[in-house]
Structures are given as structure tokens and as C-alpha cells.
C-alpha positions as CSV (number, residue, x, y, z in Angstrom):
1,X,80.1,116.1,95.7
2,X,82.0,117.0,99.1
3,X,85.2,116.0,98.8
4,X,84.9,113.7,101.7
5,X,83.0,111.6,100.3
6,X,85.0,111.4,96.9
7,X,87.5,110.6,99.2
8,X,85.4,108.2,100.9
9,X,84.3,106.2,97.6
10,X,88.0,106.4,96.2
11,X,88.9,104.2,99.8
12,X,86.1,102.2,99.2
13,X,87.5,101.1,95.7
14,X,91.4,100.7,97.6
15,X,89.3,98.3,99.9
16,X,87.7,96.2,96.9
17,X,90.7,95.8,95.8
18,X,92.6,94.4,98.7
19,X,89.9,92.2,99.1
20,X,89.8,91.0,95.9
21,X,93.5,89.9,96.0
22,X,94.0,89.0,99.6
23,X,96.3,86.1,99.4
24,X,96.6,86.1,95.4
25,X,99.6,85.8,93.3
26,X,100.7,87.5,90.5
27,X,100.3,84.3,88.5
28,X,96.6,83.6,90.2
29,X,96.0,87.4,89.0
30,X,97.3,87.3,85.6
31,X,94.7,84.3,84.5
32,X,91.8,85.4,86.4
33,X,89.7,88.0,84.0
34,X,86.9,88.3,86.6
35,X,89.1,89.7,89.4
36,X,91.4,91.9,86.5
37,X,88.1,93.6,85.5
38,X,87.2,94.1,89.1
39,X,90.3,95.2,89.8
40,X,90.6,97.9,86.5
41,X,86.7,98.1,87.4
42,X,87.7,100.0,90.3
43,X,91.0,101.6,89.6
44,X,89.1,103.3,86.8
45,X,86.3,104.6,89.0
46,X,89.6,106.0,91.5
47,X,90.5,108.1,88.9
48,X,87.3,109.3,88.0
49,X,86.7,110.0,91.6
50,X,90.3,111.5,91.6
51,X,89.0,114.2,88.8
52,X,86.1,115.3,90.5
53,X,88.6,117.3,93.5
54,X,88.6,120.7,93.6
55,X,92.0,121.7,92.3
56,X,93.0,123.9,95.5
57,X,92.7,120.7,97.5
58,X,94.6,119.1,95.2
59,X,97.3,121.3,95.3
60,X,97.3,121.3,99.0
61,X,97.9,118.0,99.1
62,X,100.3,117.3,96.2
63,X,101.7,114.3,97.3
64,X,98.7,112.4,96.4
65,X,99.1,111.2,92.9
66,X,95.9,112.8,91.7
67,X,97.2,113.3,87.7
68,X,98.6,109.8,87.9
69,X,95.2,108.2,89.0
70,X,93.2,110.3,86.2
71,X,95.8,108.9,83.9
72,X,95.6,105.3,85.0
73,X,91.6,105.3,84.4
74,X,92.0,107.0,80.8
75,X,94.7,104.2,79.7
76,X,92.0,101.6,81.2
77,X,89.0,103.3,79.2
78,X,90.1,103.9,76.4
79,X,92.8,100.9,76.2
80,X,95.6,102.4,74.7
81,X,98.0,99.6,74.2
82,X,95.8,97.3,75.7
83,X,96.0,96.8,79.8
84,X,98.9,95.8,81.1
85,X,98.6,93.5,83.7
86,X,102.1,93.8,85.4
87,X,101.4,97.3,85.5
88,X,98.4,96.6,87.5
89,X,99.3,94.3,89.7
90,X,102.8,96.4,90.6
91,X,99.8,99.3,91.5
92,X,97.6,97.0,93.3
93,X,100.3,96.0,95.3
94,X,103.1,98.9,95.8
95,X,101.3,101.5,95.1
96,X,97.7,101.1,96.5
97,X,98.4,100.6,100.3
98,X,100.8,103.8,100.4
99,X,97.5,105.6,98.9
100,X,95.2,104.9,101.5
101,X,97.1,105.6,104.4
102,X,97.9,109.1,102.4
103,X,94.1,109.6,102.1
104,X,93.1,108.1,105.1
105,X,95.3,111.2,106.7
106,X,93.2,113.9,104.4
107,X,90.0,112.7,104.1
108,X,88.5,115.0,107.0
109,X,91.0,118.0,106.0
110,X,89.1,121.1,105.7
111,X,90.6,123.8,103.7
């Protein structure tokens, strides 16, 4: 898979995701098991996608949390600890909006 496209489907996911939680609260989140296992849904397929980049590309662009987002999806599949939903919804909503401006800005880098 070109890495455009990975890169692509990973925004795709970031998309869901904001849409899925437009105007939500953490409390609206916390109770609603339908939009956390869209939400983990999607964050797992992000790291999956996040795995798939070729390794020069990654190290290229380093500031993308690429080891983080592989981490995220095997704490989510294989459940250590159970999911934590604070944890989630701090990623949804801190961490998420930084990430796809940063891939936004690289998905049509050619190296």
C-alpha cells in the first residue's frame, strides 16, 4: 500500500472520530458504548495503518507519533488493563486534531 493512501485511511479514521464526538462531553462519552467502540474501532485501525509505513518515512518524519499509535491499537486489542476511557477521550480530544494537521502536511511528501 502507497503510503498515501495509509495516510489517507489513517485521516479518514481522525475524521470519524470528530464526527462521532462533535459536540459531546466527556460524561456523554463515558456512557455511550456504541460511540467508545467506534471511537477504539478506529483508533485501533490508526495504528494498524500507522504500522504498515515504511520505516525511512517514518523516520523522516519523526514528529509523528507512529510507535505511540501502534501502541495505542495493541493496548485496545489485546486489552491490557482494560480501556481506559479518560485515556481516550484526552486522545480524541488533545491529541487527535494536532495529528491531522501533522499528516495533512505529509501525506503527499515523496521521499
Amino acid at each position: 500500500m502507497r503510503r498515501k493512501v495509509i495516510i489517507d485511511k489513517i485521516i479518514l479514521c481522525l475524521d470519524k472520530i470528530s464526527v462521532y464526538c462533535g459536540g459531546c462531553s466527556y460524561e456523554d462519552f463515558r456512557v455511550n458504548q456504541q460511540l467508545i467502540e467506534a471511537c477504539v474501532f478506529n483508533l485501533s485501525q490508526m495504528g494498524e495503518l500507522a504500522n504498515k509505513i515504511d520505516t525511512n518515512f517514518k523516520e523522516l518524519h519523526g514528529d509523528i507519533p507512529w510507535k505511540k499509535l501502534y501502541g495505542l491499537r495493541n493496548r485496545i486489542i489485546h486489552d491490557y488493563e482494560g480501556v481506559n476511557f479518560s485515556l481516550i477521550w484526552e486522545i480524541i480530544k488533545e491529541d487527535l486534531p494536532k495529528l491531522k494537521e501533522q499528516l495533512a502536511a505529509i501525506k503527499d511528501f515523496e521521499a
